[in-house]
C-alpha positions in Angstrom: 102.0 55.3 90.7 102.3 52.3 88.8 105.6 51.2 90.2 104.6 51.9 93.6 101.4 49.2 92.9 104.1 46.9 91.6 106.3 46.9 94.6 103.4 47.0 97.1 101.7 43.7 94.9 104.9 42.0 95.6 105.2 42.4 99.3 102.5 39.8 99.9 103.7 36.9 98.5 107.3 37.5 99.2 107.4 38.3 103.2 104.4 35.6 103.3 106.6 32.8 102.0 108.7 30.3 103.6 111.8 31.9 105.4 114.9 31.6 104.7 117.8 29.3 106.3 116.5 29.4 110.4 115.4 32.7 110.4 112.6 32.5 113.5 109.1 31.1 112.3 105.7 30.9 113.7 102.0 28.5 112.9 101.2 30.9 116.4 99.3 34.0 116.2 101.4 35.3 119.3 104.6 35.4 116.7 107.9 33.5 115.8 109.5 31.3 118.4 112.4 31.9 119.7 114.9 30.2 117.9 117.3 27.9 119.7 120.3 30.2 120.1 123.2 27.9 121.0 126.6 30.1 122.4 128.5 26.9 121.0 127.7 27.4 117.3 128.6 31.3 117.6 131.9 32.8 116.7 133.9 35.5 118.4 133.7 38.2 115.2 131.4 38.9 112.8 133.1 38.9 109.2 130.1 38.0 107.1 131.5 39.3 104.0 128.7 41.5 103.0 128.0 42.6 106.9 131.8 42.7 108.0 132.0 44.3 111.7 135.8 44.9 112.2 136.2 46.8 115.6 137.4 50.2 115.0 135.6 50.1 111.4 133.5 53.8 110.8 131.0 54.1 107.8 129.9 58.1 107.4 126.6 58.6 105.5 124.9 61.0 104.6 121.2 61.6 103.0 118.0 63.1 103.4 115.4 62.4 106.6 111.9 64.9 107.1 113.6 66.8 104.8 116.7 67.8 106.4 120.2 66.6 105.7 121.8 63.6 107.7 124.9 62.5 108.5 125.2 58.9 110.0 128.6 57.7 111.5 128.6 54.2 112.4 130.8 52.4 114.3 132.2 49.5 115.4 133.5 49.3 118.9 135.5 47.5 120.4 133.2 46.2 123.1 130.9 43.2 123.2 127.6 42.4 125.6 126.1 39.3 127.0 122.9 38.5 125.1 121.2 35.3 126.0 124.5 34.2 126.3 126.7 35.4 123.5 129.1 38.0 123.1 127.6 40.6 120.6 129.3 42.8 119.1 128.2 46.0 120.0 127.9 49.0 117.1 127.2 52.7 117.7 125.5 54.7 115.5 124.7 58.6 115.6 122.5 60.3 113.6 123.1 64.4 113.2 121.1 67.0 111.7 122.7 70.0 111.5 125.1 69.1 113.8 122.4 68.3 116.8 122.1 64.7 117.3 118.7 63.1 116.5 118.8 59.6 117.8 121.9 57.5 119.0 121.7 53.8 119.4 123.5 50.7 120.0 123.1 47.3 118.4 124.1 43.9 119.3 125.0 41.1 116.4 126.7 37.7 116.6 127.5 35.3 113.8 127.2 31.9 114.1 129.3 29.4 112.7 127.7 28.7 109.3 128.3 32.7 108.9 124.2 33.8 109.2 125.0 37.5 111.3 122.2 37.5 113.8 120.6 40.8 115.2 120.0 40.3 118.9 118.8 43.6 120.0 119.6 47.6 120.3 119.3 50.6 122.5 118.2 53.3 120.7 117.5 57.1 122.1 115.7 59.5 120.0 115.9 63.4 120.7 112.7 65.2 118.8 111.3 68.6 120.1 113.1 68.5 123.4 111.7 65.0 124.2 113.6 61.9 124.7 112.3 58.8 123.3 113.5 55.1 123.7 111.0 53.5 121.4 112.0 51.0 119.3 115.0 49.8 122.3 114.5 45.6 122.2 116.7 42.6 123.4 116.3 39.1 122.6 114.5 36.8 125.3 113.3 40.3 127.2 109.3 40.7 127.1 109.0 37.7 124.3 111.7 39.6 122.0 113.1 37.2 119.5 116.2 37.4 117.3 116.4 37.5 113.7 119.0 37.4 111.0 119.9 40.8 109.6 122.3 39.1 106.8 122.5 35.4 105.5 125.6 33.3 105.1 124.9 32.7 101.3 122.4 35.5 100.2 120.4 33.9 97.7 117.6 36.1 95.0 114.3 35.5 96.3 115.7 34.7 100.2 113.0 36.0 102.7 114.1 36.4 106.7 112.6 38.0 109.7 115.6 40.4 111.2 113.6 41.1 114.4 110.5 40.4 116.5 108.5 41.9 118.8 105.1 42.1 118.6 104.1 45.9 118.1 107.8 47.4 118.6 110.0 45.8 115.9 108.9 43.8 113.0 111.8 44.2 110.4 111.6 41.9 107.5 113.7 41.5 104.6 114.3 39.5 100.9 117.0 39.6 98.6 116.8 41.2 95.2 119.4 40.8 93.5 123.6 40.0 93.5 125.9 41.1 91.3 127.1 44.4 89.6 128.0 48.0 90.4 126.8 50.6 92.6 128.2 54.7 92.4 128.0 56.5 96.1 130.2 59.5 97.1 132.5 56.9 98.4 133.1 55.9 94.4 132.0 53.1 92.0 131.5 49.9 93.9 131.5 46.5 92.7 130.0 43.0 93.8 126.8 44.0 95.4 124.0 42.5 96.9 120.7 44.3 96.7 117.8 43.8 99.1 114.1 45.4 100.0 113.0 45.8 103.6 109.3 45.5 105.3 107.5 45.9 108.6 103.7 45.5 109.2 104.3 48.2 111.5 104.9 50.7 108.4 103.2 48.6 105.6 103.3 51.1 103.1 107.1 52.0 104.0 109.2 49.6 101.6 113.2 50.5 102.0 115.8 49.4 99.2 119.7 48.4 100.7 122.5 47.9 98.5 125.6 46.1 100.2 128.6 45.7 99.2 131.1 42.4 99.2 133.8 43.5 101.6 132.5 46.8 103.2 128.9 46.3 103.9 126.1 48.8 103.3 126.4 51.5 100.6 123.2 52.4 100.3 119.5 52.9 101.5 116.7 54.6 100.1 112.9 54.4 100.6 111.0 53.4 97.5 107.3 54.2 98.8 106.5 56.2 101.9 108.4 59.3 103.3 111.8 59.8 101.2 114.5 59.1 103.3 118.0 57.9 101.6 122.0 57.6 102.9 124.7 57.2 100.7 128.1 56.0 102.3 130.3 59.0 101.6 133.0 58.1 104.3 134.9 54.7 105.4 137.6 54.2 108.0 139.2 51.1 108.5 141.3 50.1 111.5 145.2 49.5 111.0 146.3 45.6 110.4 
């Protein structure tokens, strides 16, 4: 209990503070502007070295969600779509519980050419009871969605961004940690990571811890208040040179 009233004293002043680098800000109650997202100052490929997306990359996790075991395959293809002018790269991701696919969606990033990796959007389909559910499905510029960055160029302890916004639907927000040591997942012991806590007003009591890794991206995730929900990267493909 009392690390829980730790973590949840620190959310305040941390996701209230300035953000970091051009992360989209706001003095309007309506929510962040859109920041000016210029195609010119956006490179082909994303290869922010803690968020690398090399087409043909696959990350397998696997973890716990409502209880059940979950395997997550994510991967990059080797396709890109036009958001507000840029190509994004477009990943897949599949979520499975026992085999039966739970939710399947596609995002969109771009990195821009100081090497901030932008999230621009996703399509994401849940399938719960029977029911088919597109909640959560955003793209920047449609209905007053705005981008946000989902990893910085330079991560820096103490960092705060928005990685998404719109009002009521996505609200992501996240701060760095830490950087620097070790981190042991099924995949094996991994070195030079970069640690990071995640927030939404839409969940405020939900707090989610990332670990990332320099050169492979995200090793792990695991909720530290809230529902338990965790994935380990057990699995990592990487397309032939």
């Amino acid at each position: 209990m009392m690390r829980r009233a730790v973590v949840l004293g620190l959310i305040g002043p941390l996701v209230a503070g300035t953000l970091a680098l051009a992360s989209p800000r706001s003095s309007s109650p309506a929510g962040p502007r859109e920041p000016a997202i210029d195609p010119a100052n956006f490179v082909r490929r994303v290869t922010n070295p803690f968020f690398p997306l090399a087409p043909g990359t696959l990350w397998v996790y696997r973890g716990l969600k409502d209880g059940a075991t979950q395997i997550d395959r994510v991967f990059v293809t080797h396709h890109t779509s036009a958001i507000v002018g840029n190509n994004a790269t477009v990943v897949r991701d599949v979520a499975t519980q026992h085999g039966r696919v739970i939710e399947r969606t596609f995002d969109w990033y771009a990195q821009d050419k100081q090497g901030n990796v932008w999230y621009l959007g996703e399509d994401t389909t849940s399938f719960e009871n029977g029911n088919v559910s597109k909640e959560g499905s955003w793209e920047t510029g449609v209905h007053g969605a705005v981008p946000g960055i989902v990893m910085e160029a330079d991560p820096r302890v103490a960092d705060g961004y928005r990685q998404e916004f719109w009002r009521g639907h996505a609200e992501d927000q996240a701060w760095v940690l830490a950087r620097g040591g070790s981190i042991h997942v099924p995949l094996g012991t991994l070195h030079r990571v970069l640690k990071t806590m995640e927030w939404t007003p839409l969940e405020p009591n939900v707090i989610d811890k990332k670990v990332y890794v320099r050169g492979i991206g995200l090793a792990s995730e695991k909720s530290q208040t809230g529902p338990l929900e965790t994935a380990l990267l057990v699995g990592l493909h990487r397309p032939h040179a």
